[in-house]
C-alpha positions in Angstrom: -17.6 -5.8 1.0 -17.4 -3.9 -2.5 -14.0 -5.7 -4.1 -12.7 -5.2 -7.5 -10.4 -8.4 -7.7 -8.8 -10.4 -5.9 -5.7 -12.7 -6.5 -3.0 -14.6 -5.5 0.3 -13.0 -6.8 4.0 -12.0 -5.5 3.6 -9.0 -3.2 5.9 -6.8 -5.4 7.2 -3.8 -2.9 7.7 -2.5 0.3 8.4 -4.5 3.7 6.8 -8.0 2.2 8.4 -7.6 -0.8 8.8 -11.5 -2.7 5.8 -12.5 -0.3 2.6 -14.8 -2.0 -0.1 -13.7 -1.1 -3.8 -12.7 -1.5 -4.6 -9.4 -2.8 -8.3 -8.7 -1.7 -8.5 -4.9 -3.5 -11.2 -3.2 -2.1 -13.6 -1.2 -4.5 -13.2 3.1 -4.4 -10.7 5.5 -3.1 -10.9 9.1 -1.3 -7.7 10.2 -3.6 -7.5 10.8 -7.0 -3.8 10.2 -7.6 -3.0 11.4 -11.1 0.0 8.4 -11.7 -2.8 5.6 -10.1 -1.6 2.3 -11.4 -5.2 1.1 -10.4 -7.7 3.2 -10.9 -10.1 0.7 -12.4 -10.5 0.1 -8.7 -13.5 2.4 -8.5 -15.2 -0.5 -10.1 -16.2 -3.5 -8.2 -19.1 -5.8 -6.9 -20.1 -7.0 -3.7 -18.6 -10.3 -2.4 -19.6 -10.9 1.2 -17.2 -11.8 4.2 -17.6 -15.4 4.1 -17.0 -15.9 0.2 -13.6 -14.0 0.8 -12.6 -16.3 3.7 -13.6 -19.4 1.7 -11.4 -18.6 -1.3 -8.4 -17.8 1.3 -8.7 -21.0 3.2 -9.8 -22.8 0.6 -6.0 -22.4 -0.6 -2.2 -23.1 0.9 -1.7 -19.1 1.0 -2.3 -17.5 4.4 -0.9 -14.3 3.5 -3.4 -11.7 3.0 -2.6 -8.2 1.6 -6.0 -5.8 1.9 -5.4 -2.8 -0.8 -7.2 -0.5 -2.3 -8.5 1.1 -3.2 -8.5 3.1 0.0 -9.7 0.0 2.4 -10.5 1.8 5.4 -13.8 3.2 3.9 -15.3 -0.2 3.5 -17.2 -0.5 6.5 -16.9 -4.0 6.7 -13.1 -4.3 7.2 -12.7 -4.8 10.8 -15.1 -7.8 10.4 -12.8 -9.3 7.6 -9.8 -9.0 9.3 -11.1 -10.6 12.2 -12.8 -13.5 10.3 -9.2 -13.8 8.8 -7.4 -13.9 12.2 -5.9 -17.1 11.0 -3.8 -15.3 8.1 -0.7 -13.2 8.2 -2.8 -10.0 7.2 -0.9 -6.7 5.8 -3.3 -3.8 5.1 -2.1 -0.6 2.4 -3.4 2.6 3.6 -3.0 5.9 1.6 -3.1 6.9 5.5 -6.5 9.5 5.7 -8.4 7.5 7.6 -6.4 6.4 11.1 -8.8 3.7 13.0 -7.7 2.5 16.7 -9.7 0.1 17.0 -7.6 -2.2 14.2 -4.6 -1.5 15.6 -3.6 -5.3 16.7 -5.2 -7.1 13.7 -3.0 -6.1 11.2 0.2 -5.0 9.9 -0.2 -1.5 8.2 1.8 -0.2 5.5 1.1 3.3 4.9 1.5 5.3 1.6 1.2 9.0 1.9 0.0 11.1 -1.0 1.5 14.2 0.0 0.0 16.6 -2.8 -3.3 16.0 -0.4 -1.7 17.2 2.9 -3.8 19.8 5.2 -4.0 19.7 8.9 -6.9 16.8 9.3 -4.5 14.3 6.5 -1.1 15.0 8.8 -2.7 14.6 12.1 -4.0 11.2 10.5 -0.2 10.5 9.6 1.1 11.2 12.8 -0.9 8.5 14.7 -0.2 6.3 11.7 3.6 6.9 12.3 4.0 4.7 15.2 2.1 1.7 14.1 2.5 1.4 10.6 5.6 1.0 8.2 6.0 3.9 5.4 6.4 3.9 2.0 6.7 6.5 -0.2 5.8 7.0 -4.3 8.3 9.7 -6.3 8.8 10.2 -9.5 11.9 12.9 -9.6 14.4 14.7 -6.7 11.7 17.1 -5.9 9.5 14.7 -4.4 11.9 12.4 -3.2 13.0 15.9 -1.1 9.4 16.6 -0.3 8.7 12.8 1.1 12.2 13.4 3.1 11.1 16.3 4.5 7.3 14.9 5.7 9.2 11.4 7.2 11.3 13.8 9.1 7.8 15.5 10.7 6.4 12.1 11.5 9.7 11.3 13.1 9.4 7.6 11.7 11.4 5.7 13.5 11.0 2.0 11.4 12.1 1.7 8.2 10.8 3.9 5.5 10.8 2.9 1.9 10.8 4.7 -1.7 9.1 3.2 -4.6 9.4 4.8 -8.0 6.4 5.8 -9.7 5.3 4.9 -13.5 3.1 2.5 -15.1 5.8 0.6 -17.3 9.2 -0.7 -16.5 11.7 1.2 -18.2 10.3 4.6 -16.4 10.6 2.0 -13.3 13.7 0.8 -13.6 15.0 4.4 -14.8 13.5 6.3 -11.8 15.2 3.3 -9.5 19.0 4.4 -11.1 18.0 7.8 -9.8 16.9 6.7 -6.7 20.0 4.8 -5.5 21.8 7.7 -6.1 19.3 10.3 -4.0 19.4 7.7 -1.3 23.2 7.7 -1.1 22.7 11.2 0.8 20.1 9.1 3.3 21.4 5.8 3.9 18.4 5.2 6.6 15.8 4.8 3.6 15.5 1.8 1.6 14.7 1.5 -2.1 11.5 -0.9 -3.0 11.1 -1.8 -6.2 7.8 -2.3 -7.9 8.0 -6.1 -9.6 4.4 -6.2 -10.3 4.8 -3.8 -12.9 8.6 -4.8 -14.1 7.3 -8.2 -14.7 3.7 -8.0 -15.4 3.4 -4.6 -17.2 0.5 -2.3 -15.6 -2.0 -5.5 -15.5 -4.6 -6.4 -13.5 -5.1 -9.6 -11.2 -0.7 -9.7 -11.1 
């Protein structure tokens, strides 16, 4: 499986937020989000199945985040999920790629890029929408209102989160002031912060 790092670390947002874990980042993505915080991602080298499982039980952390990356165009991620069956396993999908046949294995958290929607991307979404939790990247009201507007189509019924986007804390913790108060409107979202960057700065391996 092409990886480009992997780490033990604090998951910093979303649902597992304050969770250790592994991050296995897989190598490449199908997006090319502008504000990526991990672009350096379409770099990597191949580790195979069994060295990955080795490092993960050769430790006390059985949490196991798969990211990206985009990880559902490794080919071999069914096989590493399964050879991790052991492990509490969360996956981070940017949601373009929808695969039945990993439904059951994982947990999903799904990350819609909306600037990339078309008809093939939403249909993708909407059989995402009942087996994965949402979060959502904004940067200012406009996109808050657009990521409103697209978890309203989906009809998400679980709890669906909103992460501001930057690359160093203070646009972080700025954005999150905002946020609290756009969410006051829609008290069904929750905020995420993103501690890996408010601690660690825009690093890799944190």
């Amino acid at each position: 499986m092409k990886t480009s790092e992997m780490f033990i670390s604090v998951q910093g947002e979303g649902p597992q937020i304050g969770m250790i874990s592994w991050f296995i980042r897989s190598s490449t993505c199908n997006l090319n989000c502008l504000y990526c915080d991990s672009k350096y991602a379409d770099e990597g080298t191949e580790m195979s199945i069994e060295s990955i499982v080795d490092k993960v039980f050769s430790s006390n952390c059985n949490n196991v985040v798969l990211t990206g990356g985009e990880p559902f165009i490794q080919p071999d991620l069914l096989k590493l999920i399964k050879a991790l069956h052991a492990c509490n396993i969360y996956v981070e999908t940017n949601g373009t790629i929808y695969d039945s046949m990993l439904i059951g294995y994982a947990e999903f958290v799904v990350s819609p890029k909306p600037q990339f929607m078309n008809n093939k991307y939403m249909e993708s979404l909407k059989c995402w929408s009942t087996h994965g939790t949402f979060k959502f990247v904004v940067g200012d009201k406009h996109e808050f209102d657009i990521a409103l507007k697209l978890a309203d189509e989906l009809e998400l019924t679980k709890p669906v989160y909103f992460m501001p986007k930057g690359t160093d804390a203070d646009t972080i913790n700025d954005i999150m002031i905002s946020l609290v108060e756009w969410c006051k409107e829609e008290p069904w979202v929750r905020i995420s912060p993103r501690l890996q960057i408010q601690l660690y700065g825009n690093k890799r391996g944190v």
